[in-house]
MARBA-3410 file (N, C-alpha, C, O; in Angstrom, 1 decimal):
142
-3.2,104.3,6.0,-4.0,103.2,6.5,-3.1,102.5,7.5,-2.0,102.0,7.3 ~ -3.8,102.6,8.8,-2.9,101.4,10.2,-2.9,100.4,9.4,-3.5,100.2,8.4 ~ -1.9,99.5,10.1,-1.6,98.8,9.9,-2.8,97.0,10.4,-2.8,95.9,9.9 ~ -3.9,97.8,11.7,-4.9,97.2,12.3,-5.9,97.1,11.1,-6.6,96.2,10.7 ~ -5.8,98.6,10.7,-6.9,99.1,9.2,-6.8,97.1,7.9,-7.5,96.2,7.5
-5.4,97.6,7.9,-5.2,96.8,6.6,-5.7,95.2,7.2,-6.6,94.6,6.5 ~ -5.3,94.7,8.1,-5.8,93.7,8.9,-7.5,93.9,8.5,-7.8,93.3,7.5 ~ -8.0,94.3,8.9,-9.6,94.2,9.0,-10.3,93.9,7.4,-11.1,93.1,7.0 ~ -9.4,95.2,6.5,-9.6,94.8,5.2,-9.4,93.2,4.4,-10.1,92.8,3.5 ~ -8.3,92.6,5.2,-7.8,91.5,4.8,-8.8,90.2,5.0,-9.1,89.3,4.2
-9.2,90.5,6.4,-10.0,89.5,6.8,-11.6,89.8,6.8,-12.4,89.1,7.4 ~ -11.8,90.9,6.2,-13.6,91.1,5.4,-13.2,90.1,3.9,-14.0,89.2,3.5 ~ -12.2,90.5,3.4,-12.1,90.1,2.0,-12.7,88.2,1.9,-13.6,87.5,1.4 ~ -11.5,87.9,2.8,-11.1,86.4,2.7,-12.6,85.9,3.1,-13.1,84.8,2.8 ~ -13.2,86.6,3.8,-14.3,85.9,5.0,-15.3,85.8,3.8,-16.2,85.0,3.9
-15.1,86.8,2.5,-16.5,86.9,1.9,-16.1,85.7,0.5,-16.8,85.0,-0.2 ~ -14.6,86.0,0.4,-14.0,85.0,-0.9,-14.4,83.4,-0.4,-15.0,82.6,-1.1 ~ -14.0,83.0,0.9,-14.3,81.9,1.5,-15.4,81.0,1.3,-15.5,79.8,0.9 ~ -16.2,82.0,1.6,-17.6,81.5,2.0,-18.0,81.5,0.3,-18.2,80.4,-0.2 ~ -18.0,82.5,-0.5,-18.4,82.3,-1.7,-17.9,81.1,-2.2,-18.7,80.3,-2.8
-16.5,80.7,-2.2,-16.1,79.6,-2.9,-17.1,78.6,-2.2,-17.9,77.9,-2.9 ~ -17.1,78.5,-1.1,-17.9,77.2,-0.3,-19.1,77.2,-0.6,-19.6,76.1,-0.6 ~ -19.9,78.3,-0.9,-21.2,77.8,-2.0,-21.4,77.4,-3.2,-22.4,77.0,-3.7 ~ -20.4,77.5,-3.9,-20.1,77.2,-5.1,-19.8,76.0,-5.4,-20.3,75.2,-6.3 ~ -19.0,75.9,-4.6,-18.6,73.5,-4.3,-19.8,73.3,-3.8,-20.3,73.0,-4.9
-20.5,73.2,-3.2,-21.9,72.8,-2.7,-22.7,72.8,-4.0,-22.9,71.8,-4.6 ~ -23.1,74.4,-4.3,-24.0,73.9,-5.6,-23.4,72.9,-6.4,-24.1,71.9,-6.6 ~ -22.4,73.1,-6.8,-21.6,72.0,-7.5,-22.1,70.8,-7.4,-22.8,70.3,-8.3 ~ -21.9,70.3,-6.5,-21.8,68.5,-5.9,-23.6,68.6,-6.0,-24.2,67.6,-6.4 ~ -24.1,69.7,-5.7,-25.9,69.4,-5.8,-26.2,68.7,-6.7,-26.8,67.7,-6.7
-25.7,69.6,-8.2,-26.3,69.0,-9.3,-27.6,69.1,-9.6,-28.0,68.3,-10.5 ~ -28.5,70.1,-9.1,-30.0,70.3,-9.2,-30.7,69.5,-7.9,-31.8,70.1,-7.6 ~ -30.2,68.3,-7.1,-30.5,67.4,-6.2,-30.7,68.1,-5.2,-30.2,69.3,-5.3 ~ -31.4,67.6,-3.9,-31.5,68.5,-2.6,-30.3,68.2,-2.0,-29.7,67.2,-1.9 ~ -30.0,69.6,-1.6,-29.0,70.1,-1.4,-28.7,69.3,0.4,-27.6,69.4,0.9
-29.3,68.8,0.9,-29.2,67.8,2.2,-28.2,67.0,2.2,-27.3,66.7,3.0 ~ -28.6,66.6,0.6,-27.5,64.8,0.1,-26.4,65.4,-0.5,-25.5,64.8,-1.1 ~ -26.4,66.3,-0.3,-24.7,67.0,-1.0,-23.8,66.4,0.3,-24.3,66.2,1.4 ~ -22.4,66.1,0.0,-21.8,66.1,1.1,-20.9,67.2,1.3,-19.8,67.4,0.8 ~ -21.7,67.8,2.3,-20.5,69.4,3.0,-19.5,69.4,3.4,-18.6,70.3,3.1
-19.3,68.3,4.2,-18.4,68.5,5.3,-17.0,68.8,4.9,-16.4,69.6,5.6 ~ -16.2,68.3,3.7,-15.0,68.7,3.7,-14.9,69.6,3.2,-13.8,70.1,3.5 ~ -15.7,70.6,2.4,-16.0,71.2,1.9,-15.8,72.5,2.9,-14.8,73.2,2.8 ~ -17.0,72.8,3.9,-17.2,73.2,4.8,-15.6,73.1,5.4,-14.9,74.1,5.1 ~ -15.1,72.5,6.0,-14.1,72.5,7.0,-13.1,72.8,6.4,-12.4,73.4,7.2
-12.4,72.7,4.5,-11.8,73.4,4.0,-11.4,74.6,3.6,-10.4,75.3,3.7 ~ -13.0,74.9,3.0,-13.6,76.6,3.1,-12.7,77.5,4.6,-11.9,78.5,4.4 ~ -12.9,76.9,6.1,-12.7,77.4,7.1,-11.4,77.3,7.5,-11.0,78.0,8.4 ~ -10.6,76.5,7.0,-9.5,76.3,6.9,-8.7,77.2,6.3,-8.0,78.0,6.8 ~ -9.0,76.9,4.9,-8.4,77.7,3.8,-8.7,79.5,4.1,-8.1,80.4,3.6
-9.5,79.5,4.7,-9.7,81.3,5.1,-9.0,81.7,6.1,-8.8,82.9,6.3 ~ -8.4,80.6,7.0,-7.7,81.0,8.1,-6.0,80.9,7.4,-5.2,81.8,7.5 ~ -5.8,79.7,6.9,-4.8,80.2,5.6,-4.5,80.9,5.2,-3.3,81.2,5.3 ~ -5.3,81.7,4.5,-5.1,82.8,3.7,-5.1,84.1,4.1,-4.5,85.0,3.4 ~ -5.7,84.3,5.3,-5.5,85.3,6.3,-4.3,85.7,7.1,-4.0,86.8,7.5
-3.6,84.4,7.1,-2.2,84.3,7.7,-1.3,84.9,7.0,-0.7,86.0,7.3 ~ -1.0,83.7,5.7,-0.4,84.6,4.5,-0.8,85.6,4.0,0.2,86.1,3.4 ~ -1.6,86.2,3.7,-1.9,87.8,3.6,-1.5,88.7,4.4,-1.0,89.7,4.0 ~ -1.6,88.5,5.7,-0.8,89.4,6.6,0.3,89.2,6.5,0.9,90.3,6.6 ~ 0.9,88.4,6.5,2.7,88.2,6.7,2.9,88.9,5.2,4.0,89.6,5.0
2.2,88.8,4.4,2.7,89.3,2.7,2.4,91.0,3.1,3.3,91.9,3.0 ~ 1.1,91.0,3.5,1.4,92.8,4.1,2.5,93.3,5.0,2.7,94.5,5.0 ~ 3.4,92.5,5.9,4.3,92.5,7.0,5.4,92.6,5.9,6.3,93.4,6.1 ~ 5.5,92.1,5.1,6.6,91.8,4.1,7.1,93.0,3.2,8.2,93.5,3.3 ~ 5.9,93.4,2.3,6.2,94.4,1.6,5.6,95.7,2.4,5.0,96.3,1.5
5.5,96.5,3.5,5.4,97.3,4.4,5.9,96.9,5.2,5.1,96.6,6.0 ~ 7.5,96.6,5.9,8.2,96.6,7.0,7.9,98.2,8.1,7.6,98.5,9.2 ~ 8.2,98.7,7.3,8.2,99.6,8.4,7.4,100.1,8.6,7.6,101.3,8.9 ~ 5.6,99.6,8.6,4.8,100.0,9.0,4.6,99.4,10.6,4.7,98.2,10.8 ~ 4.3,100.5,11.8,4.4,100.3,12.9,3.1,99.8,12.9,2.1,99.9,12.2
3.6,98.6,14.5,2.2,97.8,14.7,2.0,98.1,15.8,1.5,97.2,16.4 ~ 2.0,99.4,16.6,2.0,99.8,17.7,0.1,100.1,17.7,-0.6,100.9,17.1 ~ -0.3,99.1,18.7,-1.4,99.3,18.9,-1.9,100.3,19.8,-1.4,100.3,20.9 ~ -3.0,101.7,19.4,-3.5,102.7,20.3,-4.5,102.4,21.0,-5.0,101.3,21.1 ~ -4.8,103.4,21.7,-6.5,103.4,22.2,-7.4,103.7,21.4,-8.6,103.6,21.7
-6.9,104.1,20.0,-8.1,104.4,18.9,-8.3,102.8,18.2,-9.3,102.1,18.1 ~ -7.2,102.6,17.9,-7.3,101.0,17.3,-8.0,100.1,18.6,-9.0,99.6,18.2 ~ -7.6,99.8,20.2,-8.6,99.1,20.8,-10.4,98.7,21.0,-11.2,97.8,21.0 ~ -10.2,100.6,20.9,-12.0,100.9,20.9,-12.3,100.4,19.7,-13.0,99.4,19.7 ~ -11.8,101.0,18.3,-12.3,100.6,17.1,-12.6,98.7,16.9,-13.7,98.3,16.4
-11.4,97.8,17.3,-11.4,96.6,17.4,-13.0,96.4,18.5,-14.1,95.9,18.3 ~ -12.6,96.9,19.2,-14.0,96.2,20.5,-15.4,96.6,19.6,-16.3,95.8,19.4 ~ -15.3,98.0,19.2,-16.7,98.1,18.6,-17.1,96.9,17.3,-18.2,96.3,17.1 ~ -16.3,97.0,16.8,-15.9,96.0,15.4,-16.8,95.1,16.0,-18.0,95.1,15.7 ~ -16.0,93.9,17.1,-15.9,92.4,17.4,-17.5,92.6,18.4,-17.8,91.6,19.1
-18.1,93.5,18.5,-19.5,93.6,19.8,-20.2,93.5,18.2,-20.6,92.5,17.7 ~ -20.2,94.5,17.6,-20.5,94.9,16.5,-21.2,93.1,15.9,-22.4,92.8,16.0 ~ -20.4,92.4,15.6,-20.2,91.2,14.9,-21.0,89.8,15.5,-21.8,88.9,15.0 ~ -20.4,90.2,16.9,-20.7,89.0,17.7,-22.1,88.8,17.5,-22.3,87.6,17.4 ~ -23.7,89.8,17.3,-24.5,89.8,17.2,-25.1,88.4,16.3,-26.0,87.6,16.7
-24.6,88.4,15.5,-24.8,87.1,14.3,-24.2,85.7,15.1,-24.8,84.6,14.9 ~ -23.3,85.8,15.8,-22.9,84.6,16.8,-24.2,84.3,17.7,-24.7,83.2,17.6 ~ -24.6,85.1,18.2,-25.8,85.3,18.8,-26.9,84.1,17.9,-27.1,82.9,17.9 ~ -27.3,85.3,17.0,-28.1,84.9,16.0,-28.2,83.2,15.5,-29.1,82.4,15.4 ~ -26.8,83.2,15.1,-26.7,81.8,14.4,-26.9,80.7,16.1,-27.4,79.6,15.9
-26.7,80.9,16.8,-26.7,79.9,17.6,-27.8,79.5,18.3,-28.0,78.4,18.7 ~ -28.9,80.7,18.5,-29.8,80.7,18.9,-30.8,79.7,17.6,-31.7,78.8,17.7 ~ -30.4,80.1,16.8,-31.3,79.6,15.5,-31.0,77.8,15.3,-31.8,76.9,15.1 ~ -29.5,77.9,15.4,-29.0,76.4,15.5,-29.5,76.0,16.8,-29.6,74.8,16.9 ~ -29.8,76.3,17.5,-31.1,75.5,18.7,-32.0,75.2,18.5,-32.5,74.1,18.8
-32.6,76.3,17.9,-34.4,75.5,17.4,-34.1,74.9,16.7,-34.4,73.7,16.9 ~ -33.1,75.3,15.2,-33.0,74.0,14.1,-32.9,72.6,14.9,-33.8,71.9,14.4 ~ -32.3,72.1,15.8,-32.1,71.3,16.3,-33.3,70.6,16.7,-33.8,69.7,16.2 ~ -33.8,71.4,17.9,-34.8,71.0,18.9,-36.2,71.0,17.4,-37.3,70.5,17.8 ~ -36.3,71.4,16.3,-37.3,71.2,15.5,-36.7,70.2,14.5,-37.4,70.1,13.5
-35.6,69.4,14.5,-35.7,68.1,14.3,-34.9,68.4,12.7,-34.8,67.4,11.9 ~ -34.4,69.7,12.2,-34.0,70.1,11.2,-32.8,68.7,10.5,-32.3,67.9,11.2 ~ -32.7,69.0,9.4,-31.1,67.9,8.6,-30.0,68.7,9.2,-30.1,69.9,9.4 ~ -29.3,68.2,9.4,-27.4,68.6,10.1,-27.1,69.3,8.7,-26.3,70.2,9.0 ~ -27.2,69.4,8.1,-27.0,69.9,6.7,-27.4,71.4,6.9,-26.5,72.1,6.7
-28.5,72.0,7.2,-28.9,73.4,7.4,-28.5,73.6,8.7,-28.4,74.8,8.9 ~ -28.0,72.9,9.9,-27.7,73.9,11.1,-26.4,73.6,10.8,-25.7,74.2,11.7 ~ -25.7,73.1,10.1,-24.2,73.6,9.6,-24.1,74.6,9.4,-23.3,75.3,10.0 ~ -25.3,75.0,7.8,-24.8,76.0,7.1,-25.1,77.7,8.2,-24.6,78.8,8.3 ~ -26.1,76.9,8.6,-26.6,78.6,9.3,-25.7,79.0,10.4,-25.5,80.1,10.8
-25.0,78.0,10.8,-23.7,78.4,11.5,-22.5,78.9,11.2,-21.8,79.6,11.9 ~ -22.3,78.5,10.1,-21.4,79.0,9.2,-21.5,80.4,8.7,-20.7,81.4,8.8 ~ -22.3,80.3,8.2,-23.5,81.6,7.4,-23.3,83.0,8.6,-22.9,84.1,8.4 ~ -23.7,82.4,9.7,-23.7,83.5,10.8,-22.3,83.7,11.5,-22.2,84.9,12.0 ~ -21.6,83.2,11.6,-20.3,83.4,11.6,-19.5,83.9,10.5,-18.6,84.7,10.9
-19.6,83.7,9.0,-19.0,84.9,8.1,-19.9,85.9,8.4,-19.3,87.0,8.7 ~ -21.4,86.0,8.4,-21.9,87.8,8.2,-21.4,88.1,9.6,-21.8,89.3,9.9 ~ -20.8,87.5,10.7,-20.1,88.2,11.8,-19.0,89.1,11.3,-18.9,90.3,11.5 ~ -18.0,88.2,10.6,-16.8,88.5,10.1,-17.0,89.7,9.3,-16.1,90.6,9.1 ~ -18.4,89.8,8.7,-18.6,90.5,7.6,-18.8,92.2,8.2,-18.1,93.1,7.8
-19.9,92.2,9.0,-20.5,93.1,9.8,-19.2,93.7,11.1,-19.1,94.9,11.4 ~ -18.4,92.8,11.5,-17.6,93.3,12.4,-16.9,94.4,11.6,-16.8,95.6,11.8 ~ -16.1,93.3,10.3,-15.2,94.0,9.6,-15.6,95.5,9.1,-15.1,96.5,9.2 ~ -17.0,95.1,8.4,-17.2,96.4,7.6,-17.2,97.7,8.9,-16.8,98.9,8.8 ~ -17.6,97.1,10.0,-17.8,98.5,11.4,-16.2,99.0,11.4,-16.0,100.2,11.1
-15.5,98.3,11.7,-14.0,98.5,11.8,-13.6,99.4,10.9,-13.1,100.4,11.3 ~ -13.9,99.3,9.3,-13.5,99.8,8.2,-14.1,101.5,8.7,-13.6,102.3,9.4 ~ -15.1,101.4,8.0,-16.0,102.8,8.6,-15.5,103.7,9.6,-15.2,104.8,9.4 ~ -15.5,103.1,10.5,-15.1,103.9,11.8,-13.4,104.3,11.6,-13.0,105.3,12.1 ~ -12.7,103.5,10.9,-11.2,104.2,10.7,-11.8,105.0,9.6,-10.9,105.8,9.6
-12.3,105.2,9.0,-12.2,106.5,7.8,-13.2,107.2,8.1,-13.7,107.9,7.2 ~ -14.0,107.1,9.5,-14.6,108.2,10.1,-14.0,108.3,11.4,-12.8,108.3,11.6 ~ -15.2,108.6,12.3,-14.6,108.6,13.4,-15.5,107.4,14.6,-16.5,106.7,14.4 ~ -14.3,107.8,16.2,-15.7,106.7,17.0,-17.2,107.0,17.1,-17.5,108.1,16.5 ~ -18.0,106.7,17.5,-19.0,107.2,17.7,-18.8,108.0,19.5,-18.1,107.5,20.5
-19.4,109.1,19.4,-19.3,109.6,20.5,-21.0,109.0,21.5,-22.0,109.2,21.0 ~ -21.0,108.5,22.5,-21.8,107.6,23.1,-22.6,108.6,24.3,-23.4,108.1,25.1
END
């Protein structure tokens, strides 16, 4: 497994551990109540924190105990990354376009948070898993 490989693994994992804890504190603080009057925000900004955190130290802990795995980036790891991140971006798309109407239809800040959020991990999610796949197969021939 590249070294790019284990990277992708690292950051599907965190993106899905993240986000799961950050609904969990949410239902939490609900309490059965509408979930509007929860207060997200630190919550939310922690969650996104803490996954960029942990992403960091994970890789430096993979850098640690595999030194001499080369980080010489290919043309097979480029394409695979670009397919990955086009792959992904789609939900960026998604979430933003949607966080416009929520807006312009007068929605609580409370749901065009989450759907922004929401569509930014299944980016992370969807990019990642393409990346994965495609290193233990092959590119797509176009």
């Amino acid at each position: 497994m590249t070294h790019v490989e284990k990277r992708a693994w690292i950051r599907l994992v965190v993106a899905v551990l993240a986000y799961a804890a950050y609904v969990v504190a949410v239902l939490r603080r609900a309490d059965g109540g509408p979930l509007p009057d929860v207060p997200y925000t630190a919550a939310l900004l922690w969650s996104v924190g803490g996954a960029i955190a942990a992403s960091i130290v994970a890789e430096i802990g993979m850098a640690i105990v595999n030194p001499g795995t080369s980080r010489v980036i290919d043309v097979r790891d480029r394409e695979i990354g670009r397919l990955g991140d086009h792959t992904g971006q789609a939900f960026v798309a998604i979430g933003a376009v949607a966080a416009m109407l929520m807006a312009m239809a007068g929605w609580d800040r409370f749901w065009i948070a989450n759907v922004v959020y929401l569509c930014f991990v299944l980016s992370a999610i969807l990019g990642g898993i393409t990346k994965i796949i495609v290193y233990r197969r092959s590119l797509p021939e176009w």
